[in-house]
BAVO-162320 format. One line per 10 residues: number of its first residue (from 1); their letters; for each residue x, y, z of N, C-alpha, C. Coordinates in steps of 0.1 Angstrom, whole numbers. Layout:
REM residues N
NUM) A) X/Y/Z/X/Y/Z/X/Y/Z  ...
END
This chain:
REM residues 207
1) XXXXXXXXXX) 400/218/402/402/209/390/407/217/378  417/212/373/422/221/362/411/218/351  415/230/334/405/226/327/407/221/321  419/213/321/425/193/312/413/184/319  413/190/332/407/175/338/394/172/338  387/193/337/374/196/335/369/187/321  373/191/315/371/192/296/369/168/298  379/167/301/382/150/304/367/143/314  366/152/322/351/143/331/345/148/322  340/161/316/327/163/306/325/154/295
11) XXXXXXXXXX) 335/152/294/339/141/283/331/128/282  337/127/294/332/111/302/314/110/307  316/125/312/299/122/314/289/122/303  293/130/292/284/131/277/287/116/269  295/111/273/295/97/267/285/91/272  288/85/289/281/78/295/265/82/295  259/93/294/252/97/293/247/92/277  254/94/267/249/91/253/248/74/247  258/71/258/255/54/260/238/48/272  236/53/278/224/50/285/212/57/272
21) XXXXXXXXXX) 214/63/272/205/69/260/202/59/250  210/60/242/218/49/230/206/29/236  211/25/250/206/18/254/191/15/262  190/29/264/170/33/263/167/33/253  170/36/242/160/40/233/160/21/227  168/15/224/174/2/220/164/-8/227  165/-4/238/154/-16/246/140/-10/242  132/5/241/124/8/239/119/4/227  125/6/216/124/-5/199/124/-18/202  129/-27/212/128/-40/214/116/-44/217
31) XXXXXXXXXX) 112/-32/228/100/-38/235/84/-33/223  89/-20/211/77/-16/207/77/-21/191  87/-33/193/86/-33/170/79/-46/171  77/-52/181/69/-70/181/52/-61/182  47/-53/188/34/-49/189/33/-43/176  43/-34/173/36/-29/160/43/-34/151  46/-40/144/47/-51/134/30/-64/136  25/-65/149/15/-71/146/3/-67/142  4/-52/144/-7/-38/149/-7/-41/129  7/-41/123/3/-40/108/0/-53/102
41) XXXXXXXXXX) 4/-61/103/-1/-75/102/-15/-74/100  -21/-70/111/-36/-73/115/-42/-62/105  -38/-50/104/-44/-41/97/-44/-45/77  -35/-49/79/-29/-55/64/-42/-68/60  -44/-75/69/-52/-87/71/-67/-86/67  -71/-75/80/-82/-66/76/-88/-62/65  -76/-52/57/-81/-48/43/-77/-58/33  -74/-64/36/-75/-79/27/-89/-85/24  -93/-89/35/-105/-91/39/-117/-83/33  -112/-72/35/-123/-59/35/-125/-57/15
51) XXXXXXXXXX) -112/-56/12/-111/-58/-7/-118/-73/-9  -123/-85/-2/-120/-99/-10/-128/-108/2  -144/-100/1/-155/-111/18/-154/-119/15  -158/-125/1/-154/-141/-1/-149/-147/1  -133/-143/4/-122/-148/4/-124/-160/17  -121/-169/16/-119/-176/30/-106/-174/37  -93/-173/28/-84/-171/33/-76/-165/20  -60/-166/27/-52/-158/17/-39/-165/16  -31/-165/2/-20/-172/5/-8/-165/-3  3/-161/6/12/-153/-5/16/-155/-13
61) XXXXXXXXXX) 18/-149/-24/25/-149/-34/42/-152/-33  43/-138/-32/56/-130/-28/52/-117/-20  63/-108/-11/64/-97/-6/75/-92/-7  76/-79/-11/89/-77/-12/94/-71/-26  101/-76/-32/105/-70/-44/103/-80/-57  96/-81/-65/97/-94/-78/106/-84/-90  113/-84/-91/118/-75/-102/112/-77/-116  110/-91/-119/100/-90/-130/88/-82/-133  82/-84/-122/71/-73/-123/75/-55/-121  84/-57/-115/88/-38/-116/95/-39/-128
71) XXXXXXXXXX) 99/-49/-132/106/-42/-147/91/-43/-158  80/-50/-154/65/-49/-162/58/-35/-159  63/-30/-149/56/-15/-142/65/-7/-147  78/-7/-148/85/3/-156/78/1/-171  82/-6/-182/77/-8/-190/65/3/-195  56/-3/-184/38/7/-183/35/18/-182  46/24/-175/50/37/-170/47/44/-158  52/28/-152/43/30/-134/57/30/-127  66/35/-129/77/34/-125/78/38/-113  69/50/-105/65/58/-87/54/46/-82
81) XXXXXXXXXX) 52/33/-87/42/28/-80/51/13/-77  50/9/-65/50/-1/-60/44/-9/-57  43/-29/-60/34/-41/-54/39/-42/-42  35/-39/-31/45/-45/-21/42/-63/-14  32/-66/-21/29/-82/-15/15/-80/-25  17/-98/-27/3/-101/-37/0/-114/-28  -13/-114/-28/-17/-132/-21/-27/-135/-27  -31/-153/-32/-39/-154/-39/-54/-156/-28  -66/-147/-32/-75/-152/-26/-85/-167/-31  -85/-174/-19/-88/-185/-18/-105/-186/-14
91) XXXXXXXXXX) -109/-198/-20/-125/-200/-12/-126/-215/-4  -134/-215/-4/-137/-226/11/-131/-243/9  -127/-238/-11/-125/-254/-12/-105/-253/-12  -105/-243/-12/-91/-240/-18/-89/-234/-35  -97/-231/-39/-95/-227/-51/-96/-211/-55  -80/-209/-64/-84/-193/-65/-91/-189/-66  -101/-174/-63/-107/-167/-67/-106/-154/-72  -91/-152/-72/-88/-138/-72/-74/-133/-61  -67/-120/-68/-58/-117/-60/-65/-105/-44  -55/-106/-41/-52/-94/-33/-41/-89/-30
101) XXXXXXXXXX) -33/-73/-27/-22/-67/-32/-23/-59/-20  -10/-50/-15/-7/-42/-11/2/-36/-20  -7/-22/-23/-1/-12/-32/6/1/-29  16/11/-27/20/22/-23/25/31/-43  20/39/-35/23/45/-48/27/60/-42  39/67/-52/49/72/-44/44/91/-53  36/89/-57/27/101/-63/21/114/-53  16/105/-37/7/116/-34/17/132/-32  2/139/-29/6/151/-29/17/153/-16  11/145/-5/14/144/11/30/134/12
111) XXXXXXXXXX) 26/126/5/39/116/4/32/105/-1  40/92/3/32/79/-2/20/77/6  11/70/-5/-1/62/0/0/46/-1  -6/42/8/-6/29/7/-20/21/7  -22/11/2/-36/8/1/-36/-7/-4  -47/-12/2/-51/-29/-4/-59/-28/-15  -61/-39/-29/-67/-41/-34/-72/-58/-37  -86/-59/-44/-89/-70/-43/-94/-67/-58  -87/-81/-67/-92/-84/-84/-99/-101/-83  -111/-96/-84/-114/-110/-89/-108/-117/-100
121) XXXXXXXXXX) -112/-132/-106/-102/-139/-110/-107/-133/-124  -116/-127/-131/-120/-123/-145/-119/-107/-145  -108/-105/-133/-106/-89/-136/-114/-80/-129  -124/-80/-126/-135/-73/-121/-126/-70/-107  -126/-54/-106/-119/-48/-91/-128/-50/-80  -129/-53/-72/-135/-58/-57/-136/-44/-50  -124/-30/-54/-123/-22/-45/-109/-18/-40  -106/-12/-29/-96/-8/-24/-100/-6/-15  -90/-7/3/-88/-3/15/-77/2/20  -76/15/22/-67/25/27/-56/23/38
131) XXXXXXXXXX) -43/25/37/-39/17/44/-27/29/49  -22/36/44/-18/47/51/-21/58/42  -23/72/46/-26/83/34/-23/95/45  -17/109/41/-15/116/46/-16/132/37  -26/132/28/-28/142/22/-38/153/30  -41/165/18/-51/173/26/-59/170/30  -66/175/44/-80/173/54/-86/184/41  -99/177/39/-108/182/27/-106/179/13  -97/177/9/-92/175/-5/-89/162/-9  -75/162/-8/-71/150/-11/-70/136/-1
141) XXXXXXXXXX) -73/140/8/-79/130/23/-97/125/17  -101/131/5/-116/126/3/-110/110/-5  -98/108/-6/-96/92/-13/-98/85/-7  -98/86/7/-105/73/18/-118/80/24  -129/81/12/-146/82/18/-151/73/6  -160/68/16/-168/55/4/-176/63/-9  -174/78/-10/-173/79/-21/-165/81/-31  -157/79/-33/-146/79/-41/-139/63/-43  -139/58/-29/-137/43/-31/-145/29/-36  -161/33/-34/-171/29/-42/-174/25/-54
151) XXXXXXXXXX) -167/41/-63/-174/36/-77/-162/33/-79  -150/25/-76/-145/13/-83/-147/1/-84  -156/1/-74/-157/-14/-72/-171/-18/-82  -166/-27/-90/-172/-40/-102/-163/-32/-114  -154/-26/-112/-148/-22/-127/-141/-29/-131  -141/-33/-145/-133/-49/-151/-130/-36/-161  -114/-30/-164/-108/-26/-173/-91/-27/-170  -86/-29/-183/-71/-31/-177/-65/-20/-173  -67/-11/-177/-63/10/-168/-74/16/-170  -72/21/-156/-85/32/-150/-77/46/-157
161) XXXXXXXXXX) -87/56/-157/-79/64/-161/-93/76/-156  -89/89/-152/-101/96/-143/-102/107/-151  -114/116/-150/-123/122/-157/-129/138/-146  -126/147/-149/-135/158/-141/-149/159/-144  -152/158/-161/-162/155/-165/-175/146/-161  -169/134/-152/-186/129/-150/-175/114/-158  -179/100/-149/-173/91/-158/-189/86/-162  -184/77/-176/-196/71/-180/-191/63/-191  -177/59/-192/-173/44/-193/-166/33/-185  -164/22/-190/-162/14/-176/-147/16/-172
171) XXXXXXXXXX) -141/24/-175/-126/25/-173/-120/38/-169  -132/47/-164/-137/59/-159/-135/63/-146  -132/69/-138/-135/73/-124/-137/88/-121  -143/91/-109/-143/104/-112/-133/109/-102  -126/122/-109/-117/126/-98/-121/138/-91  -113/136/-80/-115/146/-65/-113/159/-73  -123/168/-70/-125/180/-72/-114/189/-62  -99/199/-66/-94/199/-63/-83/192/-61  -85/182/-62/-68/171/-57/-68/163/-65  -66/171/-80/-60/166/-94/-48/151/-91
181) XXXXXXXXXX) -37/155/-79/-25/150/-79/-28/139/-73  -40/136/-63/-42/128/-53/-49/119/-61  -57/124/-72/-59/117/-80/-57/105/-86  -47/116/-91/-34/108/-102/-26/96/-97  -26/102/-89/-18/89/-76/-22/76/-76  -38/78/-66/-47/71/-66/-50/57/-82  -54/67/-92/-48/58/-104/-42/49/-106  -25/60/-109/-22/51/-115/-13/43/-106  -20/42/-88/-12/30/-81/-22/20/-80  -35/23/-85/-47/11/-92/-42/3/-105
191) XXXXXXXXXX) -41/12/-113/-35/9/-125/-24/-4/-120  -13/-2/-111/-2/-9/-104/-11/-22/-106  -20/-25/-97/-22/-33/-92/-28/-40/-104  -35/-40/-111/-39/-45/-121/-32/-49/-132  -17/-44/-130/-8/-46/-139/-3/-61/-131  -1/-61/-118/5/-70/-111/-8/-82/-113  -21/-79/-113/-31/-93/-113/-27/-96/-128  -28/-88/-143/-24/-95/-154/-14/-104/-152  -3/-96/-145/14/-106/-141/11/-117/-137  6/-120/-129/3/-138/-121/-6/-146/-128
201) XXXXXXX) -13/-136/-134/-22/-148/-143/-12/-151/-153  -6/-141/-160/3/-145/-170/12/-158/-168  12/-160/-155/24/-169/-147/19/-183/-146  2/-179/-153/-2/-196/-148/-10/-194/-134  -17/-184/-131/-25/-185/-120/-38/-183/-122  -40/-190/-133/-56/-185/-136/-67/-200/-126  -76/-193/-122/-81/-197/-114/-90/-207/-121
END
């Protein structure tokens, strides 16, 4: 075989080979984005739930992008924090009682975090449930242990703002010893969200 003809089948076989490939992996995404797309659904659902017991159910807002409200977050100076979906929590009769949010905030140390929160309808925070985080084991991985996640919950202030010292006003938290950044994060993608519950009430969603 000359090396015209060599170079011409190699040719041919690194294609066909990059086309079966190309069509494995294609059917493998087919067969694995319907399970995990539900796998987050459910987990999404969960911490909904988990920010808002009361809640009987949930009803979306929006998901996605509201530009009004990112141009209300720029404004604030939340410009690294994202709403990515708001739903109003509902109770048994149908009547608001408060939001719930999926928040990512683009701060962490590790990369983004992602997290649910739940605002009652007079502001009072419900909490937060963690929803992706990839910071330090020991440090900044202490934002998902119920202590750190705890003492938010009953705080009625329009921004949190954190403290090394010990908090001991209502708009206080204390921060992770060590993971100043994860902190910060943490904040001011709370802060987000409470910028986003003022937004909908502003809109006429007062319960």
């Amino acid at each position: 075989m000359s090396q015209m003809n060599t170079i011409i089948h190699d040719t041919k076989a690194i294609t066909l080979i990059t086309l079966v490939a190309g069509l494995a992996l294609g059917v493998v995404h087919a067969v694995t984005e319907g399970p995990i797309a539900f796998q987050e659904a459910k987990a999404k659902q969960e911490a909904y739930q988990a920010v808002f017991e009361n809640a009987a159910s949930f009803e979306q807002v929006f998901e996605g992008t509201d530009a009004d409200l990112e141009a209300a977050l720029d404004n604030a100076g939340l410009r690294l924090q994202d709403v990515n979906e708001v739903m109003t929590a509902l109770d048994d009769a149908g009547n608001t009682i408060g939001y719930a949010m999926t928040v990512t905030t683009k701060e962490g140390y590790g990369g983004d975090i992602q997290f649910a929160m739940g605002v009652q309808a007079d502001g009072t925070l419900n909490g937060i449930s963690i929803l992706s985080i990839s910071e330090t084991a020991g440090l900044g991985m202490r934002a998902d242990t119920d202590e750190f996640k705890g003492q938010l919950v009953g705080k009625n202030a329009e921004k949190l703002v954190y403290t090394k010292s010990g908090a001991t006003a209502d708009n206080e938290i204390d921060a992770l010893s060590g993971a100043t950044i994860t902190t910060n994060a943490m904040t001011n993608g709370i802060n987000a969200g409470l910028a986003a519950f003022r937004y909908e009430m502003e809109k006429g969603g007062e319960a």
